[in-house]
ROGUPA-642177 format. One record per residue (C-alpha): residue number from 0; residue in one letter; chain; x, y, z. Coordinates in Angstrom, 3 decimals, padded with zeros to 6 digits. Each point is the difference from the previous one (the first is absolute). Layout:
! residues N
SITE;NUM;A;A;X;Y;Z
...
END
This chain:
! residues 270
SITE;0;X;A;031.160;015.819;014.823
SITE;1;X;A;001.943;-002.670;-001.713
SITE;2;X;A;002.452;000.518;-002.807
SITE;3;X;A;-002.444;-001.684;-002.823
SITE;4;X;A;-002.498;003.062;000.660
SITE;5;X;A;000.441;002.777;-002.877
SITE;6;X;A;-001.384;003.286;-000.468
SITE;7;X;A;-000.683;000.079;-003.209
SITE;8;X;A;-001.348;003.575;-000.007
SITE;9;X;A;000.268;003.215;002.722
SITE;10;X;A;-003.287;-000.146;000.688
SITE;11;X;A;000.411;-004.317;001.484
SITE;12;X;A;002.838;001.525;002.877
SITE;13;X;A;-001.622;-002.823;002.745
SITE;14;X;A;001.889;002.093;002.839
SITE;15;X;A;-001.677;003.042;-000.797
SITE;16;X;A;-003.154;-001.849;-000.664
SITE;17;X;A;-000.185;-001.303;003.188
SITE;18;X;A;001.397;002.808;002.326
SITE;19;X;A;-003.791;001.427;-001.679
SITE;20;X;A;-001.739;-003.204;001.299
SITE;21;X;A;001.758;000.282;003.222
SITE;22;X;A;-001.546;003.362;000.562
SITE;23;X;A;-003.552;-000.780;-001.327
SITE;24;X;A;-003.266;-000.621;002.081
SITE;25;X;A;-001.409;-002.174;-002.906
SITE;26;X;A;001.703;-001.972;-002.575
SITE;27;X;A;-001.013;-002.454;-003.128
SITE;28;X;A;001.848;-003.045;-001.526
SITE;29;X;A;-001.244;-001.197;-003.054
SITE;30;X;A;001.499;-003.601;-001.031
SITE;31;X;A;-000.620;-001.873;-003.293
SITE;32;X;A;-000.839;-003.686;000.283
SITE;33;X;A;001.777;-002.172;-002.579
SITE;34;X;A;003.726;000.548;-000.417
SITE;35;X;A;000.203;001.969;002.740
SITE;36;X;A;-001.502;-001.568;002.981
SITE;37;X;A;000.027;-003.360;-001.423
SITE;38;X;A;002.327;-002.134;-002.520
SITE;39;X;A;-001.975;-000.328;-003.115
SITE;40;X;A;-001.000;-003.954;-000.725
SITE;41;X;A;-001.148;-001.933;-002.934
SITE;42;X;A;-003.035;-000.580;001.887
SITE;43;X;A;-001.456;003.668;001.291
SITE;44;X;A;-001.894;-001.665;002.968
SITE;45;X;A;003.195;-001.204;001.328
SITE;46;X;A;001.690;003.238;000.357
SITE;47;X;A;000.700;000.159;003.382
SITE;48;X;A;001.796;003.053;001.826
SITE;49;X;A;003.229;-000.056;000.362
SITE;50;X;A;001.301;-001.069;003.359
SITE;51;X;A;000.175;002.128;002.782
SITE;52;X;A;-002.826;002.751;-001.996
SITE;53;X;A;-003.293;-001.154;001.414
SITE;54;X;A;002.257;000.340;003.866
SITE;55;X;A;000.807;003.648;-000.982
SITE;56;X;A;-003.601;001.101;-001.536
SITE;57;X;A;-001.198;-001.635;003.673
SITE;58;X;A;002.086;002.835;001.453
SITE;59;X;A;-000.943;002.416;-001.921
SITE;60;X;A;-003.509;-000.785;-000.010
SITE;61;X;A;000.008;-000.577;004.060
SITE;62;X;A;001.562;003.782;000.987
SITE;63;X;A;-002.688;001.460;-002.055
SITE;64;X;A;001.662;003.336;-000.920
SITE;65;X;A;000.584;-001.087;-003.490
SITE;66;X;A;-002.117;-000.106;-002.566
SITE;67;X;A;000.554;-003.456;-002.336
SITE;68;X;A;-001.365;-000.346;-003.073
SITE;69;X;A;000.677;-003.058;-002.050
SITE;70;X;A;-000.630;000.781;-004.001
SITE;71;X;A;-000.918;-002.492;-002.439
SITE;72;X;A;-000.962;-001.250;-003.499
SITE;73;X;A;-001.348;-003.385;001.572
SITE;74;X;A;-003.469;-000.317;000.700
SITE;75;X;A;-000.355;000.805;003.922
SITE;76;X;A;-001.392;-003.664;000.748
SITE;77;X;A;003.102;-001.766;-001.403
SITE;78;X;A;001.991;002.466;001.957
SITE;79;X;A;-000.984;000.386;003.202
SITE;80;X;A;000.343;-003.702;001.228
SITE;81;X;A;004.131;000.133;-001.362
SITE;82;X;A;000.523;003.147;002.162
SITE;83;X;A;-000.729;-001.620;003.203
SITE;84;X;A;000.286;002.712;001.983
SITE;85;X;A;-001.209;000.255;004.035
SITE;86;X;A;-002.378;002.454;-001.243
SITE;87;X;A;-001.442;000.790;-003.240
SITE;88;X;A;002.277;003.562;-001.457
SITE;89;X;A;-001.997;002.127;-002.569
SITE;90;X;A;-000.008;-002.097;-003.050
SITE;91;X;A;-000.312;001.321;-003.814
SITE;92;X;A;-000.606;-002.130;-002.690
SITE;93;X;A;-000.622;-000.129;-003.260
SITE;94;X;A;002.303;002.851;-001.201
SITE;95;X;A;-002.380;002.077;002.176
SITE;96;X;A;-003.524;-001.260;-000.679
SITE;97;X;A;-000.434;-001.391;003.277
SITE;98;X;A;000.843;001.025;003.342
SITE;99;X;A;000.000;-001.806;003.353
SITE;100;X;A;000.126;002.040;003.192
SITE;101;X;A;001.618;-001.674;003.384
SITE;102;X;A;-003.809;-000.112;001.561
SITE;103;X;A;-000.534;-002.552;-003.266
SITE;104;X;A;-002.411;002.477;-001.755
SITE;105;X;A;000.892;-000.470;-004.136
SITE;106;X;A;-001.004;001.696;-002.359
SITE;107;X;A;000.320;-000.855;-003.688
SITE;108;X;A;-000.685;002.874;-002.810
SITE;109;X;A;-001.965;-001.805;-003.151
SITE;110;X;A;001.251;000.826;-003.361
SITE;111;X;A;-002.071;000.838;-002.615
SITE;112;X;A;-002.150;-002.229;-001.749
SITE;113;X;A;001.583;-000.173;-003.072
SITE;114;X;A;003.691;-000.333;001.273
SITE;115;X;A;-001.366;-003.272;001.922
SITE;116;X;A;-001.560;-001.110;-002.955
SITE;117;X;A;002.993;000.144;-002.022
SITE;118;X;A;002.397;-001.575;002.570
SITE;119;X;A;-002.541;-003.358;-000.020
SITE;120;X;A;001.369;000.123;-003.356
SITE;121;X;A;003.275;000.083;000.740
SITE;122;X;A;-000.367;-002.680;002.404
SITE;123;X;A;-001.998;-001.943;-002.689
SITE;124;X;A;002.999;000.603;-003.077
SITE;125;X;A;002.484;-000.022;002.580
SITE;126;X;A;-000.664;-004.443;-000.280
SITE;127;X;A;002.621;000.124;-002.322
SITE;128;X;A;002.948;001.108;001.925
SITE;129;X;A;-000.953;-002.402;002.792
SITE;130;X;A;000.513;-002.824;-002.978
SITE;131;X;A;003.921;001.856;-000.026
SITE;132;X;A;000.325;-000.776;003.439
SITE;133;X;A;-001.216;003.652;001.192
SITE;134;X;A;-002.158;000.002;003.326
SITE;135;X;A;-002.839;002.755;000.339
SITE;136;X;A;-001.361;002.250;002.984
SITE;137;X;A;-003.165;001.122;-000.423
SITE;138;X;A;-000.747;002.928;002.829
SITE;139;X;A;-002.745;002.519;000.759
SITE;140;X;A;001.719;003.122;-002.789
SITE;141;X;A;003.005;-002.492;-001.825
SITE;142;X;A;000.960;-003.336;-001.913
SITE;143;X;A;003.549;-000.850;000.740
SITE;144;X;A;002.364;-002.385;-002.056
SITE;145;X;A;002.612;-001.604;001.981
SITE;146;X;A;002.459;-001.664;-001.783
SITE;147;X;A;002.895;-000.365;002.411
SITE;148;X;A;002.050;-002.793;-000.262
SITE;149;X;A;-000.870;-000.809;-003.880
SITE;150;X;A;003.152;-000.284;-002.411
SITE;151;X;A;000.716;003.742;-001.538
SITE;152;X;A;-001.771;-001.263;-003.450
SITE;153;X;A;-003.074;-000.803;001.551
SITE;154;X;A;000.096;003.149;001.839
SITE;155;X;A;000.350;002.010;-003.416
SITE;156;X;A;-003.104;-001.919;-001.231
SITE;157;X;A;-002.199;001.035;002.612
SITE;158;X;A;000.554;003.698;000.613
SITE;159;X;A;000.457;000.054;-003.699
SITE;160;X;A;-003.842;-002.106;-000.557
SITE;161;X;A;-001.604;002.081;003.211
SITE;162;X;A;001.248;003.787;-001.572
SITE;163;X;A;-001.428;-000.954;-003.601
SITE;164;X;A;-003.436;-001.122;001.572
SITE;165;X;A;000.233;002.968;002.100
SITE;166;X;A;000.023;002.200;-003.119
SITE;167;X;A;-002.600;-001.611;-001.436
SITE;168;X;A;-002.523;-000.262;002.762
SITE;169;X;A;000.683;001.676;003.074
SITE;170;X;A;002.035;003.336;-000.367
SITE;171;X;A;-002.485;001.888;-001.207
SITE;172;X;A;-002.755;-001.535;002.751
SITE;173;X;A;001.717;001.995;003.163
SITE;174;X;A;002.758;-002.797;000.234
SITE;175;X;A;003.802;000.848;000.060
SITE;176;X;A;003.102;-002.264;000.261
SITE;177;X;A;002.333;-000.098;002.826
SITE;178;X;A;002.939;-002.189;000.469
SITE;179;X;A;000.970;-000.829;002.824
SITE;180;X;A;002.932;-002.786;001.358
SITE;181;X;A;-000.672;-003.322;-001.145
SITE;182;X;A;-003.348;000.958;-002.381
SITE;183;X;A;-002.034;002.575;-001.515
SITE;184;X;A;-002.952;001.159;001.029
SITE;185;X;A;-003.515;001.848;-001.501
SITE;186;X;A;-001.448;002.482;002.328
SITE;187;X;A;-003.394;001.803;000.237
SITE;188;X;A;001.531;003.797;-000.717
SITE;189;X;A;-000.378;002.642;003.127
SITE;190;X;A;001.687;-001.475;002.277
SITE;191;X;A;003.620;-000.300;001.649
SITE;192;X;A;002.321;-000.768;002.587
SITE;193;X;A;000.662;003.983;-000.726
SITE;194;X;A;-003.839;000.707;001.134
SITE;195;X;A;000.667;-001.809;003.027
SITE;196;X;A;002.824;002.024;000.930
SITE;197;X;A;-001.422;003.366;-000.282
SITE;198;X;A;-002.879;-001.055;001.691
SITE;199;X;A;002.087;-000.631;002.637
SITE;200;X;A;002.287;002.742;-000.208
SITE;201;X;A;-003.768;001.994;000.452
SITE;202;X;A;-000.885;-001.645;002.896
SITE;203;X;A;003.181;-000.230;001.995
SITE;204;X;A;000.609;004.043;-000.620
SITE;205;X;A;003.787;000.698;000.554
SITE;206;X;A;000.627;-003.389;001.525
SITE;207;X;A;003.493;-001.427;-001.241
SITE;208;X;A;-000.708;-002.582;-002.428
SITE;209;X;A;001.714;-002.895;-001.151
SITE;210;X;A;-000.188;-002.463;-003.383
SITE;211;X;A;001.273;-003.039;-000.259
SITE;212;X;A;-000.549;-002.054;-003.271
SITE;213;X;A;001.867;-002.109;-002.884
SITE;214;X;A;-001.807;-000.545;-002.690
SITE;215;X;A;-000.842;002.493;-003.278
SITE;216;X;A;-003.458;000.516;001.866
SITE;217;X;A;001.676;001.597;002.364
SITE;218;X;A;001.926;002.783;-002.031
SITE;219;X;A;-003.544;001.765;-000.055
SITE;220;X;A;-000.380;000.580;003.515
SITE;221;X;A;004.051;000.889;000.701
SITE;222;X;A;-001.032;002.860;-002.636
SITE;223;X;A;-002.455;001.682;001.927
SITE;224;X;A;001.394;-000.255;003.484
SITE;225;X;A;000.721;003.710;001.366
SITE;226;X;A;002.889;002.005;000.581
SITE;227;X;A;000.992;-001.505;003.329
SITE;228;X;A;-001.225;-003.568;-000.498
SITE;229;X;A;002.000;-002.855;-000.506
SITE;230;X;A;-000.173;-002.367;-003.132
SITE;231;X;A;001.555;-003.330;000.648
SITE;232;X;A;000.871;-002.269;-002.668
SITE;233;X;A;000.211;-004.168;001.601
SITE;234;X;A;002.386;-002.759;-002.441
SITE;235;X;A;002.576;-001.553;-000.408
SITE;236;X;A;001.496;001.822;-002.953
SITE;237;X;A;-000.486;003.810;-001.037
SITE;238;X;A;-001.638;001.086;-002.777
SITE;239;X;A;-001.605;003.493;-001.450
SITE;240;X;A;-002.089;001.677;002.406
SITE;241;X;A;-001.733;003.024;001.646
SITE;242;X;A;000.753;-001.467;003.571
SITE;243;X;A;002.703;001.814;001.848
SITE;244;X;A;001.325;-002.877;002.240
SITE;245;X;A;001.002;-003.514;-000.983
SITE;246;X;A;-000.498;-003.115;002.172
SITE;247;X;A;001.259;-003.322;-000.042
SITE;248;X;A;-002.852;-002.681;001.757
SITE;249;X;A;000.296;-001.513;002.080
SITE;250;X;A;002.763;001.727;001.567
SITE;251;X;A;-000.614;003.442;-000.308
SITE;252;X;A;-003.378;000.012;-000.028
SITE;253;X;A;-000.345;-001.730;003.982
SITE;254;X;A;003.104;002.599;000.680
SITE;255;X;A;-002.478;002.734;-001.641
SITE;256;X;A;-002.960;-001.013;002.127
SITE;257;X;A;001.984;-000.904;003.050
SITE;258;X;A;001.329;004.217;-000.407
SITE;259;X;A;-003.477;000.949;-000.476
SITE;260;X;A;-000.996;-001.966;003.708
SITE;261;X;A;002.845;001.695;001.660
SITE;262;X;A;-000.477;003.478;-000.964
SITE;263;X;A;-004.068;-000.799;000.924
SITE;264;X;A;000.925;-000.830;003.371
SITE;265;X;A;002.580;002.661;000.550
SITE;266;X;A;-002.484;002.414;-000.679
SITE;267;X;A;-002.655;-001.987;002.372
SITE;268;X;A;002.690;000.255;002.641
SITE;269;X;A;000.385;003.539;-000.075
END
């Protein structure tokens, strides 16, 4: 472990962490996408994994005793071809609406009919923030509003323009407001990264898990890992959070999954 890893809370102790993953027949890694796999970019589509991931998700993927997961609020089509993987992992996207298993099988869960009626809306008053500069996502449950790389006035415009239509139009239709790094987003209620994760934690039993995320979106699935599992929080610099471990990429995050290999094939050896 290198000396820019901190436990930020007893329950992120790595060593003891993974003396339990050393020990356990099956085992799940859960990794965010954007910040923590990949450098965000102005330009989502170009946000490429850092180098040195995709070679280490090949391992992982190839000695088939670990369960990867990739987690995501980007629609699963923009995401798969920027993971680039040997084989396809088990993708969510969406926040959770739609899920991807490694035989290619998706499924995507359809909101209701008013909560996609109201975010057409959005995406039809949403015109004026793209006149600001702001660029919007429409996906299958969500309207995002990306305004990275805009000057901080701009910025205060937007969120400021989106939240007051918002109010006006969309809270009360099943829509609620997320921020997120680099925009703000309006998403079809009932669904979360934190959904995802017990889900998970359901179907992997008493498998050691692991979370790995950056973002605000990802505060809701640290929350509800168990007793046991390991929340993971991925950036540059440290901020308030439910994760018990804090990573540096690109650094500690290869060192992290490099650790994760090893004690895999230890166990495989034995």
């Amino acid at each position: 472990m290198t000396q820019a890893m901190h436990v930020l809370q007893p329950q992120g102790d790595p060593d003891r962490f993974f003396e339990r993953l050393a020990r356990a027949e099956r085992c799940a890694l859960l990794l965010d996408y954007d910040g923590t796999l990949a450098p965000f970019h102005v330009d989502p589509a170009q946000a490429l994994p850092h180098p040195g991931v995709r070679a280490a998700l090949n391992a992982l993927l190839a000695a088939q005793d670990t369960r990867l997961i990739i987690i995501s609020g980007r629609w699963t089509r923009d995401l798969l071809p920027l993971l680039g993987l040997d084989r396809q992992p088990e993708v969510w996207g969406s926040h959770g609406w739609e899920r991807c298993r490694p035989d290619g099988r998706c499924e995507t869960r359809r909101p209701d009919e008013r909560a996609l009626q109201a975010l057409a809306q959005a995406d039809h008053w949403s015109e004026s923030v793209a006149a600001l500069g702001a660029r919007r996502e429409l996906k299958p449950a969500s309207l995002a509003i990306h305004w990275r790389g805009l000057d901080p006035h701009a910025v205060h415009r937007i969120r400021a323009d989106v939240l007051e239509q918002w109010a006006l139009y969309a809270r009360d239709q099943g829509l609620e407001a997320h921020d997120f790094d680099g925009g703000i987003e309006l998403r079809v209620a009932g669904c979360s990264k934190a959904d995802v994760v017990r889900t998970i934690a359901a179907e992997s039993g008493n498998a050691p898990m692991a979370y790995l995320g950056d973002d605000f979106t990802d505060e809701d699935a640290f929350r509800v890992l168990r007793p046991g599992d390991l929340g993971v929080l991925v950036r540059s610099d440290i901020r308030a959070t439910a994760a018990g471990l804090w990573l540096r990429p690109p650094g500690d995050l290869l060192d992290f999954l490099r650790r994760w290999s090893e004690v895999r094939a230890a166990r495989r050896a034995c």
